[in-house]
NUZA-198964 format. One record per residue (C-alpha): residue number from 1; residue in three letters; chain; x negated, y, z negated. Coordinates in nm, 2 decimals, padded with zeros to 4 digits. Layout:
site zalum:NUM&vodo:ALA&gupa:A&u:X&v:Y&w:Z
...
//
This chain:
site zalum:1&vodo:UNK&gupa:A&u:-08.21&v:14.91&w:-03.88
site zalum:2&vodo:UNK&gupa:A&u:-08.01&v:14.58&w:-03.78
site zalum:3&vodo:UNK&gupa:A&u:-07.83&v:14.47&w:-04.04
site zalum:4&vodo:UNK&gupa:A&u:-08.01&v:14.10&w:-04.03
site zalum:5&vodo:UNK&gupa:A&u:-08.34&v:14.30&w:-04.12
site zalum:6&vodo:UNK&gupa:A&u:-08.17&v:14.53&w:-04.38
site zalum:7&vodo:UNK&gupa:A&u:-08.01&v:14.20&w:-04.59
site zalum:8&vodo:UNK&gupa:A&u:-08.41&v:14.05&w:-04.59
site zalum:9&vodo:UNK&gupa:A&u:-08.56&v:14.39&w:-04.69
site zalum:10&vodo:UNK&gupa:A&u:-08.35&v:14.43&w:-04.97
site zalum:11&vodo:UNK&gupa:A&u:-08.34&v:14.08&w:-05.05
site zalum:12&vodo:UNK&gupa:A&u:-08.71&v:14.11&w:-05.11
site zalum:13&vodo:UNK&gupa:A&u:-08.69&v:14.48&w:-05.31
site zalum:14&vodo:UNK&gupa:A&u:-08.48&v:14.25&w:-05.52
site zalum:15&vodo:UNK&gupa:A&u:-08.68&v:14.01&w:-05.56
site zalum:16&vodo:UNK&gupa:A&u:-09.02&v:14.19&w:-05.68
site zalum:17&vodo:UNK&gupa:A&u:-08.82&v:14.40&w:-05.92
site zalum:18&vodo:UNK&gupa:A&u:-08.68&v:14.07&w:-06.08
site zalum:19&vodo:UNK&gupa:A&u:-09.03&v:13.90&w:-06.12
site zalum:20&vodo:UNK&gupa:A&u:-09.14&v:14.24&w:-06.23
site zalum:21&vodo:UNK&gupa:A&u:-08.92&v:14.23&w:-06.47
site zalum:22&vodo:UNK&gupa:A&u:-08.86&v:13.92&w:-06.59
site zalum:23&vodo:UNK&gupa:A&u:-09.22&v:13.81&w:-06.63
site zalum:24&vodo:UNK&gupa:A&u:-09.24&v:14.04&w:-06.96
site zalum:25&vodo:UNK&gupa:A&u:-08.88&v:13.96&w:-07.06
site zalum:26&vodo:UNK&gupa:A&u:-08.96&v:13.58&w:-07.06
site zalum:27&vodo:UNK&gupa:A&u:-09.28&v:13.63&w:-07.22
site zalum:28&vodo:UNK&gupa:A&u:-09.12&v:13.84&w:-07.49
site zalum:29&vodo:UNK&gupa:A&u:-08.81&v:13.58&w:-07.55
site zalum:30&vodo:UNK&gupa:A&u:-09.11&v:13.26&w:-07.60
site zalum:31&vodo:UNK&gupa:A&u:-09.21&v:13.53&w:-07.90
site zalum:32&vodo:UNK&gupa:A&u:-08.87&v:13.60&w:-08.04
site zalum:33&vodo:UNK&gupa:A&u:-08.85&v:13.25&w:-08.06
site zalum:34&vodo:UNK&gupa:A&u:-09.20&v:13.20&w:-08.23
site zalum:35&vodo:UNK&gupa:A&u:-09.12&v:13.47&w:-08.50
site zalum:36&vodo:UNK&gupa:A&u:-08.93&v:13.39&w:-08.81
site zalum:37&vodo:UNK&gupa:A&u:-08.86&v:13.77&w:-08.92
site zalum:38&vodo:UNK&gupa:A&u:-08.51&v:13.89&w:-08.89
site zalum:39&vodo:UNK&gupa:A&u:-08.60&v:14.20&w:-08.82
site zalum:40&vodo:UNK&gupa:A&u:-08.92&v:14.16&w:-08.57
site zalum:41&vodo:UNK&gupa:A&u:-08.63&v:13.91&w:-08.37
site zalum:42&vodo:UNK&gupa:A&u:-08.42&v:14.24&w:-08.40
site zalum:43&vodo:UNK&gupa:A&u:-08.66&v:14.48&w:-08.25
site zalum:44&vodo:UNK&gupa:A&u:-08.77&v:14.23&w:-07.98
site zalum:45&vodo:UNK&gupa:A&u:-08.37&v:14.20&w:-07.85
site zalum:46&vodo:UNK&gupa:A&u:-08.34&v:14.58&w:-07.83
site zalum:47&vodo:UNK&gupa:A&u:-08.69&v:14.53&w:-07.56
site zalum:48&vodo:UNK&gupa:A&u:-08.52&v:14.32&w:-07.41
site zalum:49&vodo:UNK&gupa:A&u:-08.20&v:14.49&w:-07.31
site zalum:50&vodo:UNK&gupa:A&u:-08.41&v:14.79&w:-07.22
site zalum:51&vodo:UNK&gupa:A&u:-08.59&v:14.56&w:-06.97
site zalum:52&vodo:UNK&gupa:A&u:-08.27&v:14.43&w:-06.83
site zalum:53&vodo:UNK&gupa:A&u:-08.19&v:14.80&w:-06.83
site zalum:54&vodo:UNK&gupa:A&u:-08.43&v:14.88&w:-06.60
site zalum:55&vodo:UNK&gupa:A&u:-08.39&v:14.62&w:-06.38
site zalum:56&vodo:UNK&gupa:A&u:-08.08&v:14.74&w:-06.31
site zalum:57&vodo:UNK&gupa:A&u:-08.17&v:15.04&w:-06.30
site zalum:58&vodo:UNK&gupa:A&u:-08.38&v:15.02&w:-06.02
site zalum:59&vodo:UNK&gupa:A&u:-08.15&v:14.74&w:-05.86
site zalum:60&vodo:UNK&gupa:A&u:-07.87&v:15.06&w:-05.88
site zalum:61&vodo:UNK&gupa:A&u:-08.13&v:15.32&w:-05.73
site zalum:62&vodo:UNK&gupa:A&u:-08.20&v:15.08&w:-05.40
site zalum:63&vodo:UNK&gupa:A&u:-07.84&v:15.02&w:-05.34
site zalum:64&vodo:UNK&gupa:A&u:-07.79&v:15.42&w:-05.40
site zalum:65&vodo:UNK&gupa:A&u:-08.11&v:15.50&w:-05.13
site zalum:66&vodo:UNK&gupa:A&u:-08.10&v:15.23&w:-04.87
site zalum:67&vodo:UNK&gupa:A&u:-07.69&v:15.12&w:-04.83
site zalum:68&vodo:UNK&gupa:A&u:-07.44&v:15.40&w:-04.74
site zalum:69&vodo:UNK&gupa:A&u:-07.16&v:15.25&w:-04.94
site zalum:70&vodo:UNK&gupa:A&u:-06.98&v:15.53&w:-05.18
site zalum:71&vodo:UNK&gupa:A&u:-06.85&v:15.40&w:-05.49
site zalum:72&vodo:UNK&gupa:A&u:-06.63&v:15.63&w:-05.69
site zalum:73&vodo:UNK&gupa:A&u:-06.50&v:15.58&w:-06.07
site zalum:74&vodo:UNK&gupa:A&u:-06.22&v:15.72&w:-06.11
site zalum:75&vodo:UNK&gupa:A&u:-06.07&v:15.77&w:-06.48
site zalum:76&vodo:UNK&gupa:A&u:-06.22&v:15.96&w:-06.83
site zalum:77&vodo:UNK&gupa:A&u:-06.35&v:15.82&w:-07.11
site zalum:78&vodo:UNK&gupa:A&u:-06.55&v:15.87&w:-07.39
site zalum:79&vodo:UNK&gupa:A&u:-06.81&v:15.65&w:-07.30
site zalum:80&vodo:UNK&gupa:A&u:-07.07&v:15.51&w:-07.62
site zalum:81&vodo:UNK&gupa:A&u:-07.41&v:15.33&w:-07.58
site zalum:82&vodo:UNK&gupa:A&u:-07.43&v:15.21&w:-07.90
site zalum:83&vodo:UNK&gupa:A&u:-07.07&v:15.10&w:-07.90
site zalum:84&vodo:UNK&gupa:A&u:-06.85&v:14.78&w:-07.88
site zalum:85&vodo:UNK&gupa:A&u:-06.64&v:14.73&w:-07.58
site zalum:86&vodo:UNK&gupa:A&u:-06.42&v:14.40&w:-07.41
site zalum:87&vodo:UNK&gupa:A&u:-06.44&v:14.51&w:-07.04
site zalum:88&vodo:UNK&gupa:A&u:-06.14&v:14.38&w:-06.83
site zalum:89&vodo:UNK&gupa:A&u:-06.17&v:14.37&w:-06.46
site zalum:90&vodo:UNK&gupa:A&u:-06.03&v:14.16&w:-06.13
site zalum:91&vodo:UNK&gupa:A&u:-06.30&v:13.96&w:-05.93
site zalum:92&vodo:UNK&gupa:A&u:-06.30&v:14.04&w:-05.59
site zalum:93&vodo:UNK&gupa:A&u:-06.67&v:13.93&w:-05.46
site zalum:94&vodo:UNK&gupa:A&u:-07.02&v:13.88&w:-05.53
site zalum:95&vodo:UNK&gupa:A&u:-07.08&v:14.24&w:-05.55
site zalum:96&vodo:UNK&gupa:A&u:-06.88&v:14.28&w:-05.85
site zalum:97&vodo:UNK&gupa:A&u:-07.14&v:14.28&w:-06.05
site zalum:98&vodo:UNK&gupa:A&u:-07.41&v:14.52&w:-05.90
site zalum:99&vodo:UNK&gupa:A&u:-07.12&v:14.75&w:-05.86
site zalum:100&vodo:UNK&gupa:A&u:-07.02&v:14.75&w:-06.24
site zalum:101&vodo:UNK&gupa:A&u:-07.42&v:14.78&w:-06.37
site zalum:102&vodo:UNK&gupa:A&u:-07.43&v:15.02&w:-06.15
site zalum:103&vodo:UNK&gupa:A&u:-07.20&v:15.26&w:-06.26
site zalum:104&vodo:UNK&gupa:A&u:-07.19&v:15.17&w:-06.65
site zalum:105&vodo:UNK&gupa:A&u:-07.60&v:15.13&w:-06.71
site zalum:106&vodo:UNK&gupa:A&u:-07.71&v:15.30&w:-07.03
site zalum:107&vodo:UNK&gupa:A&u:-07.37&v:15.46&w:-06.99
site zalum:108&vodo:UNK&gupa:A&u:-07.21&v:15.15&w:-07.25
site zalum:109&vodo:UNK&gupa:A&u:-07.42&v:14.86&w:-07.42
site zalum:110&vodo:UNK&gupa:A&u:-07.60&v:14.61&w:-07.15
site zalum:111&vodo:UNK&gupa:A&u:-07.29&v:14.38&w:-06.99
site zalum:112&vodo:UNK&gupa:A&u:-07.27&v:14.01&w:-07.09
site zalum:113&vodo:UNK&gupa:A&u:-07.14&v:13.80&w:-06.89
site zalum:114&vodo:UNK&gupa:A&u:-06.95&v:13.44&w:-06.97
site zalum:115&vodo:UNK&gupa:A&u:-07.14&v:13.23&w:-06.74
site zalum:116&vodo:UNK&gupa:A&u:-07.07&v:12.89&w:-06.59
site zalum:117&vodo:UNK&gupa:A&u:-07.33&v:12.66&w:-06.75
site zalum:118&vodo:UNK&gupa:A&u:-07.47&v:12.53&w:-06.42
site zalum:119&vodo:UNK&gupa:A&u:-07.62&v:12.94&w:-06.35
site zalum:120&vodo:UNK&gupa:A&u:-07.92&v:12.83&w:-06.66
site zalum:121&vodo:UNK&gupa:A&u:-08.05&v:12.64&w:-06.37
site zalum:122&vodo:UNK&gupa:A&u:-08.09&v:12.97&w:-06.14
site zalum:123&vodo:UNK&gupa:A&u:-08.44&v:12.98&w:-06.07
site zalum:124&vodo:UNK&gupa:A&u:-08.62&v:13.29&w:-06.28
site zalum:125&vodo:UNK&gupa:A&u:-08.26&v:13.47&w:-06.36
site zalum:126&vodo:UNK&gupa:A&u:-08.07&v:13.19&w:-06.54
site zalum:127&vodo:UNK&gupa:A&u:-08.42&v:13.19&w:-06.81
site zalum:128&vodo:UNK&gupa:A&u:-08.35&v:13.57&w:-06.78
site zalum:129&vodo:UNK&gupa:A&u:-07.93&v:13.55&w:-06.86
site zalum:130&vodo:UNK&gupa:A&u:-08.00&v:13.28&w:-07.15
site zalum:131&vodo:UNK&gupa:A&u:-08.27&v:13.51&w:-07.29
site zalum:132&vodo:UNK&gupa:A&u:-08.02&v:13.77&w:-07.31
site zalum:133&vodo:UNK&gupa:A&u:-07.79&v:13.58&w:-07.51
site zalum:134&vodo:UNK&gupa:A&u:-07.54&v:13.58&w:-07.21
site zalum:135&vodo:UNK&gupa:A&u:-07.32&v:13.30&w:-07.33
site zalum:136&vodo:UNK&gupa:A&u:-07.33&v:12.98&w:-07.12
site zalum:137&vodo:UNK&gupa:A&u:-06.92&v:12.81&w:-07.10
site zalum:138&vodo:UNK&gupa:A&u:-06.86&v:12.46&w:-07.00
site zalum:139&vodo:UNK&gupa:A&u:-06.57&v:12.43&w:-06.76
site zalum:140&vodo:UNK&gupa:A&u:-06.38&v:12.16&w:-06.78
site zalum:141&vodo:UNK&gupa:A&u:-06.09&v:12.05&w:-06.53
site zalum:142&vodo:UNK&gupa:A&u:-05.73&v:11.93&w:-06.61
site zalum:143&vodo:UNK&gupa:A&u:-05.88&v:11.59&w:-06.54
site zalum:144&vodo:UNK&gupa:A&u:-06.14&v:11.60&w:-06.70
site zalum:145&vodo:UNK&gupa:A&u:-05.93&v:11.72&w:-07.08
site zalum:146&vodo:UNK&gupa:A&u:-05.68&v:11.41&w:-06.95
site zalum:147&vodo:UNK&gupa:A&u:-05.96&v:11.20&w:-06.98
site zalum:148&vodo:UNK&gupa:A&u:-06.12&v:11.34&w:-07.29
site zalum:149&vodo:UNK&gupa:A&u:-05.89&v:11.55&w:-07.50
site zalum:150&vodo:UNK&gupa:A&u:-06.15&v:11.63&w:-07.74
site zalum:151&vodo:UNK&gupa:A&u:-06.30&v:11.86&w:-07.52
site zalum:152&vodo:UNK&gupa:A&u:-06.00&v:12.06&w:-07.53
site zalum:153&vodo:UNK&gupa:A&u:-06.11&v:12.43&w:-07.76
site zalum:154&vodo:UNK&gupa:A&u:-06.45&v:12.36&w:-07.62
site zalum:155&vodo:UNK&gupa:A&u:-06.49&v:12.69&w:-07.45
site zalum:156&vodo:UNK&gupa:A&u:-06.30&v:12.89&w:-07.72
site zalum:157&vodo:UNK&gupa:A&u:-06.55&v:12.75&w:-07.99
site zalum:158&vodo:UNK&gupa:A&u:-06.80&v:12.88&w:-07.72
site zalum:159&vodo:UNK&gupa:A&u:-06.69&v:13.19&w:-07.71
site zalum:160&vodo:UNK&gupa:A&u:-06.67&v:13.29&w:-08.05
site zalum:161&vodo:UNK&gupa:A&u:-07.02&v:13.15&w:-08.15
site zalum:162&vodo:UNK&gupa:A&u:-07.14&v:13.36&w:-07.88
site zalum:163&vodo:UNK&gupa:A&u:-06.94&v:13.64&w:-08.01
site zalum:164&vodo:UNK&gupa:A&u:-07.09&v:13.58&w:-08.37
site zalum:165&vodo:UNK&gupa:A&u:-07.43&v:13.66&w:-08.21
site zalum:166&vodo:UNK&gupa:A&u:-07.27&v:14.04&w:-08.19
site zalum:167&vodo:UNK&gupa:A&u:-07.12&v:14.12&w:-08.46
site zalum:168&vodo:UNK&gupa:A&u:-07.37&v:14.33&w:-08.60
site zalum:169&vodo:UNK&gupa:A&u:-07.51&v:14.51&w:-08.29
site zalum:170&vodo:UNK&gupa:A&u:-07.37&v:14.73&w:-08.00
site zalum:171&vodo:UNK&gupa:A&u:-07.21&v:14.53&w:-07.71
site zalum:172&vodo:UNK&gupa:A&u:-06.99&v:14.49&w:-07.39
site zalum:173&vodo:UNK&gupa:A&u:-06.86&v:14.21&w:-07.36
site zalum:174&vodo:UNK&gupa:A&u:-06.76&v:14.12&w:-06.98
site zalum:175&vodo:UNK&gupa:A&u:-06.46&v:13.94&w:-06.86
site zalum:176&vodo:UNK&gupa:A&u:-06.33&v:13.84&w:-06.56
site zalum:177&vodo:UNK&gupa:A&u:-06.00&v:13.72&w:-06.67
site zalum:178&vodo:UNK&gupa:A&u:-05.91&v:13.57&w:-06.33
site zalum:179&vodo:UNK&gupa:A&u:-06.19&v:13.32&w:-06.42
site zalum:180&vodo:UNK&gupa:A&u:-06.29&v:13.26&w:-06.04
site zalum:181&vodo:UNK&gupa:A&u:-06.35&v:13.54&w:-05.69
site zalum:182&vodo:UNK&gupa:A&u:-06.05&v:13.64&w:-05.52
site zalum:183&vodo:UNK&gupa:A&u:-05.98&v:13.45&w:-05.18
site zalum:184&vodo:UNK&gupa:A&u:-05.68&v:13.46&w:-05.00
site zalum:185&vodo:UNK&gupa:A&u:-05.68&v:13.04&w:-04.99
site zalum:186&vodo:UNK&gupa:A&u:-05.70&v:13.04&w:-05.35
site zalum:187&vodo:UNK&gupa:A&u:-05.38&v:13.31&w:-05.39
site zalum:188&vodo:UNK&gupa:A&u:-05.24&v:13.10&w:-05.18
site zalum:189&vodo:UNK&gupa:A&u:-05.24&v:12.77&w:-05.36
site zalum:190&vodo:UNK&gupa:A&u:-05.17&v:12.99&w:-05.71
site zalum:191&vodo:UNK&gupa:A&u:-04.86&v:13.18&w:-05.56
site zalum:192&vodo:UNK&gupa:A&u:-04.93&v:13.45&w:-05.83
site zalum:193&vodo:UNK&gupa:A&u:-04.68&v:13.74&w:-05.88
site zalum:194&vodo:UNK&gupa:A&u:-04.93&v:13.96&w:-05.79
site zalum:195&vodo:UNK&gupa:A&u:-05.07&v:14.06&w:-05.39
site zalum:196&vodo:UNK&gupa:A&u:-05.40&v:14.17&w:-05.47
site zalum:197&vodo:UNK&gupa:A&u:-05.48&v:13.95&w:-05.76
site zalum:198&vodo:UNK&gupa:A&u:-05.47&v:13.59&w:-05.90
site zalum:199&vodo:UNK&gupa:A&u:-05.32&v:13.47&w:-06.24
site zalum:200&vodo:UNK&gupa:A&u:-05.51&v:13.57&w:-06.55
site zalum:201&vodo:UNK&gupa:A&u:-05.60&v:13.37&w:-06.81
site zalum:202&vodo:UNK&gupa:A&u:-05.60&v:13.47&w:-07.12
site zalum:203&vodo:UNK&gupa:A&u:-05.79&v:13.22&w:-07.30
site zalum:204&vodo:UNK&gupa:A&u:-06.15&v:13.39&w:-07.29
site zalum:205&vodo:UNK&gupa:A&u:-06.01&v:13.75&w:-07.39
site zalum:206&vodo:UNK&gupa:A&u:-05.81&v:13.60&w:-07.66
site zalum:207&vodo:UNK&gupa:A&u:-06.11&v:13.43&w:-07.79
site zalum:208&vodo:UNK&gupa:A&u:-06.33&v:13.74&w:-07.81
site zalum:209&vodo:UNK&gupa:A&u:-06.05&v:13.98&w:-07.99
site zalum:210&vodo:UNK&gupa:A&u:-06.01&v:13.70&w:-08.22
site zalum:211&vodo:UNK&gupa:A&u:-06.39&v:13.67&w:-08.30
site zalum:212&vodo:UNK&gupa:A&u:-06.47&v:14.05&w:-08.29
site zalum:213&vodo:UNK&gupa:A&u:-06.14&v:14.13&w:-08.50
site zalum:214&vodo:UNK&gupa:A&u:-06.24&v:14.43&w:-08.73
site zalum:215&vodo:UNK&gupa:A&u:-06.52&v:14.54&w:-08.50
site zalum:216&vodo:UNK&gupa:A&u:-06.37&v:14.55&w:-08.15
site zalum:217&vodo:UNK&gupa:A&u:-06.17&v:14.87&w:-08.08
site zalum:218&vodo:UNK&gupa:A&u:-06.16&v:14.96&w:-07.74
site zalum:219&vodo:UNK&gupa:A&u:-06.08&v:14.76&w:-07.44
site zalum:220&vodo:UNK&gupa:A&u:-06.23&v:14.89&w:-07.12
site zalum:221&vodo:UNK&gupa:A&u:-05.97&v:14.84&w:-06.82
site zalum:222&vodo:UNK&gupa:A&u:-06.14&v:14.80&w:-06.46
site zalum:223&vodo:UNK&gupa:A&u:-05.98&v:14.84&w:-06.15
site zalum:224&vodo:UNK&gupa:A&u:-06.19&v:14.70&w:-05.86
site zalum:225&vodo:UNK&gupa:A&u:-06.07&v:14.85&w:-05.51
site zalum:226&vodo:UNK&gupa:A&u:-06.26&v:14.76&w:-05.22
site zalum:227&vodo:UNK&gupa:A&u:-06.16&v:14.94&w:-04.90
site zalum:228&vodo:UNK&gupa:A&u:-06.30&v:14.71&w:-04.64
site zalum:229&vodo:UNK&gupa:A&u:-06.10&v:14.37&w:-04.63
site zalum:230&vodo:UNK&gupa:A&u:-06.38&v:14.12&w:-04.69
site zalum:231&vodo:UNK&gupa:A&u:-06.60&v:14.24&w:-04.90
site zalum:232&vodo:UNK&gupa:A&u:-06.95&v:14.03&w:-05.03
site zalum:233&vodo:UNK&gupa:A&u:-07.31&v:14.07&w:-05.15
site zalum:234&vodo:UNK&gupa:A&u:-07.43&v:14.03&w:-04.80
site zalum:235&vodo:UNK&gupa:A&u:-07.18&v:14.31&w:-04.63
site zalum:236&vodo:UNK&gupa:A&u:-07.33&v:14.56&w:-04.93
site zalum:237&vodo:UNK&gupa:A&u:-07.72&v:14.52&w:-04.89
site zalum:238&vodo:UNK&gupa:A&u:-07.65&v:14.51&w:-04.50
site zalum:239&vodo:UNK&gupa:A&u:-07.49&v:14.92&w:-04.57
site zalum:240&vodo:UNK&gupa:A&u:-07.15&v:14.78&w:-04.40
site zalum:241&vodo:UNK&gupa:A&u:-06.92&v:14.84&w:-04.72
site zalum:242&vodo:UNK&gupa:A&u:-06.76&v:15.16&w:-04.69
site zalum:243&vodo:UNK&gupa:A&u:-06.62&v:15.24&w:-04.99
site zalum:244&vodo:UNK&gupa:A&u:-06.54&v:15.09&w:-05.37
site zalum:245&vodo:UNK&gupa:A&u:-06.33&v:15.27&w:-05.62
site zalum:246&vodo:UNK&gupa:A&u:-06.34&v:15.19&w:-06.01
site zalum:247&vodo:UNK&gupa:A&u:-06.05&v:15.28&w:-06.20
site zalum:248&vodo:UNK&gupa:A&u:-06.13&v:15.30&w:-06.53
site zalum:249&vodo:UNK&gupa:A&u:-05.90&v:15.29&w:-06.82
site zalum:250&vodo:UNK&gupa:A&u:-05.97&v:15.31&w:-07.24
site zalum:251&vodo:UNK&gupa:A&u:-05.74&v:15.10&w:-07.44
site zalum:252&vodo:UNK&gupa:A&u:-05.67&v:15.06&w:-07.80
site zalum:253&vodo:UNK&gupa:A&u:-05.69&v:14.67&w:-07.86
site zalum:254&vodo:UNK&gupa:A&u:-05.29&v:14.63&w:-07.92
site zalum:255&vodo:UNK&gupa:A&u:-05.18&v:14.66&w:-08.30
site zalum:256&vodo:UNK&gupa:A&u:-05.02&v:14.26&w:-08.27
site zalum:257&vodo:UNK&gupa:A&u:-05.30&v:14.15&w:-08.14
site zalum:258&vodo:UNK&gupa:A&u:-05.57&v:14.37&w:-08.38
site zalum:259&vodo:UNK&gupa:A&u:-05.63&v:14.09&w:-08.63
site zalum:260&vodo:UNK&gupa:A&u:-05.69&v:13.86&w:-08.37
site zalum:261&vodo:UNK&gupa:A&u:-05.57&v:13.44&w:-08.40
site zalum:262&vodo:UNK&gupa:A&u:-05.60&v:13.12&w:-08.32
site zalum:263&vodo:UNK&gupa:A&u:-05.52&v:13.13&w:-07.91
site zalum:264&vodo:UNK&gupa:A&u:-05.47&v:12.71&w:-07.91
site zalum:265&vodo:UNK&gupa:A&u:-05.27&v:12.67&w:-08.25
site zalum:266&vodo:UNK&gupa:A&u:-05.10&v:13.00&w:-08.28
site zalum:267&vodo:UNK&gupa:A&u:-04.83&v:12.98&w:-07.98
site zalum:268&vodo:UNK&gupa:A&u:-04.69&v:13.35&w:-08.09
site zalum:269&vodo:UNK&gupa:A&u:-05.03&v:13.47&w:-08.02
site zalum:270&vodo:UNK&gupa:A&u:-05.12&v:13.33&w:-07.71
site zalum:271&vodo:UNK&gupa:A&u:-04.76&v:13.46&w:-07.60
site zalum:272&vodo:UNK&gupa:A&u:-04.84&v:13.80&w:-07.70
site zalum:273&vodo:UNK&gupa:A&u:-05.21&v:13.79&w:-07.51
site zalum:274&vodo:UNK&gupa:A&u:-05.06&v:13.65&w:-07.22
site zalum:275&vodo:UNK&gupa:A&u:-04.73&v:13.89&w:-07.22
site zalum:276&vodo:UNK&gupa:A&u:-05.03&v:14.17&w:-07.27
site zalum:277&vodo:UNK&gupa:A&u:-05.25&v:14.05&w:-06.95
site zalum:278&vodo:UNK&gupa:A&u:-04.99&v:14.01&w:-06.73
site zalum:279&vodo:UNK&gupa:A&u:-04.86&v:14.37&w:-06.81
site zalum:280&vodo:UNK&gupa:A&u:-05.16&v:14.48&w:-06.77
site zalum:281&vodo:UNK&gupa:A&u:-05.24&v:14.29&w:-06.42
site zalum:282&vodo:UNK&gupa:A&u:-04.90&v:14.41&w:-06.26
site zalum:283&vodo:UNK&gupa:A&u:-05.03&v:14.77&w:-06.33
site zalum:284&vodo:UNK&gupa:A&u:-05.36&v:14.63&w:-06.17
site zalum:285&vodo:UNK&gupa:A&u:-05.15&v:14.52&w:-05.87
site zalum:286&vodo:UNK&gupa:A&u:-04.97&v:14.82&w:-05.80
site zalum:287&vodo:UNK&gupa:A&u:-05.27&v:15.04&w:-05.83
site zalum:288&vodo:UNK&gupa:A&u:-05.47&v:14.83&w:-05.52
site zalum:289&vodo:UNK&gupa:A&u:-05.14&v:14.81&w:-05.32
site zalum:290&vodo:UNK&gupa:A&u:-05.09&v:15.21&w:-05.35
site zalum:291&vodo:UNK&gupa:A&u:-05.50&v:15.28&w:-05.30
site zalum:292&vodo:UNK&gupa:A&u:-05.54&v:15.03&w:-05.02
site zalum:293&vodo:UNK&gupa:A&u:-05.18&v:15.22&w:-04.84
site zalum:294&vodo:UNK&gupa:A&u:-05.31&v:15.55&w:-04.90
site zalum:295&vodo:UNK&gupa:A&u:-05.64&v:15.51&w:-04.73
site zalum:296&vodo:UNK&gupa:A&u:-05.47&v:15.28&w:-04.41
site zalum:297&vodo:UNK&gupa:A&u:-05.70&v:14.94&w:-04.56
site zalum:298&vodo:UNK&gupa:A&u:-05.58&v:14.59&w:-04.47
site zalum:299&vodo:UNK&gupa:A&u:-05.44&v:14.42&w:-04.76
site zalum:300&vodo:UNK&gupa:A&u:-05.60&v:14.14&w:-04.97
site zalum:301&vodo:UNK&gupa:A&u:-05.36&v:13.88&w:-04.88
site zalum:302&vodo:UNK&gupa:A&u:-05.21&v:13.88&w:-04.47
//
């Protein structure tokens, strides 16, 4: 099949499975909002997820039965539904994400996301996101928090309400801590110490082991590995992506950094995060460079 016609019939798969499954997930979030019982809100939440499970579900079984793309996780773990994870990972491309549900559906608690507040306007799946309490950050620019140095925290406050929200149930709790996709234009103007990756910023993570301090206990590493240069969404549903590897890796949360703190007032503390996510993105680095030598791939970055 060209690939032209391949990207519009699995566009539209796509598509009838998200209105097939959003439709009840929307309907059932108006109710959860209606109902004053703890406990009915409760039991509504854990329908949701499963619907959201499902929908990736069948999202993973289409990619699986109409791409020919292999994608390999590499690493063991003891892996828990009902558990509490911070999942780590690079951000390469689009496909990220259907890559990560993919492999990790059912096998840990449904992945939340921290989303850019603009993505609530995303016709059908931004209702969907914001009725899965996906947390919704503002972004703010340098001069912007010039301008308005109030606003500074903003997204840290953000993060631990959103946290708050999970305290008591099981949950993974996604973060790209590059903050923005890999492009070689954008490694370029960072001039990071890394090949493969871009800076991390350890703002979001810091937030979340501060907020889930007592709960939190495992840290799921991610290595993304994409074998074909120039990887997107489009390259995957047309079946041109070769190959992806996940590297997975199960991590203690760091016994300085257990009891969390305050990431903006505490400067020992945001040290030791960022001393912990730079170690932990120079492994990152090497790892690409030595996968992408072994298997003859161009590199990220010419």
């Amino acid at each position: 099949m060209p690939a032209f016609l391949r990207i519009a019939f699995a566009t539209t798969l796509i598509g009838l499975n998200t209105l097939l499954h959003t439709t009840p997930l929307l309907l059932l979030s108006l109710v959860k909002l209606a109902l004053p019982f703890a406990g009915a809100r409760t039991r509504i939440s854990q329908w949701l997820t499963r619907l959201a499970e499902s929908w990736i579900g069948l999202n993973s079984a289409m990619i699986r039965a109409f791409t020919p793309t292999k994608i390999t996780l590499h690493g063991e773990a003891e892996l828990d539904p009902e558990g509490c994870y911070l999942v780590l990972c690079n951000h390469r491309s689009w496909c990220d994400i259907p890559v990560l549900q993919a492999v990790f559906n059912r096998r840990i608690p449904l992945l939340r996301f921290f989303l850019k507040q603009q993505l609530i306007w995303v016709p059908v799946l931004g209702l969907a996101w914001w009725a899965l309490d996906f947390p919704f950050m503002r972004r703010h620019s340098q001069a912007e928090l010039a301008r308005h140095p109030e606003l500074r925290g903003r997204d840290l406050d953000a993060t631990r309400a959103a946290c708050a929200k999970f305290a008591t149930v099981p949950v993974s709790i996604m973060n790209f801590v590059e903050g923005t996709r890999f492009t070689a234009e954008k490694h370029a103007r960072q001039k990071p110490p890394y090949q493969h990756l871009l800076r991390p910023r350890a703002g979001g993570a810091a937030a979340v082991l501060d907020a889930m301090a007592g709960k939190l206990r495992v840290v799921l590493d991610l290595t993304l590995v994409y074998l074909d240069p120039q990887p997107s969404l489009a390259d995957l549903m047309a079946g041109r992506l070769r190959h992806i590897e996940i590297h997975m890796t199960a991590r203690e949360v760091p016994e300085d950094l257990a009891d969390g703190g305050n990431y903006e007032v505490d400067s020992h503390y945001r040290a030791r995060c960022q001393r912990w996510l730079n170690s932990l993105w120079s492994e990152k680095d090497a790892l690409i460079a030595a996968r992408l030598q072994q298997h003859g791939s161009s590199p990220s970055v010419d």
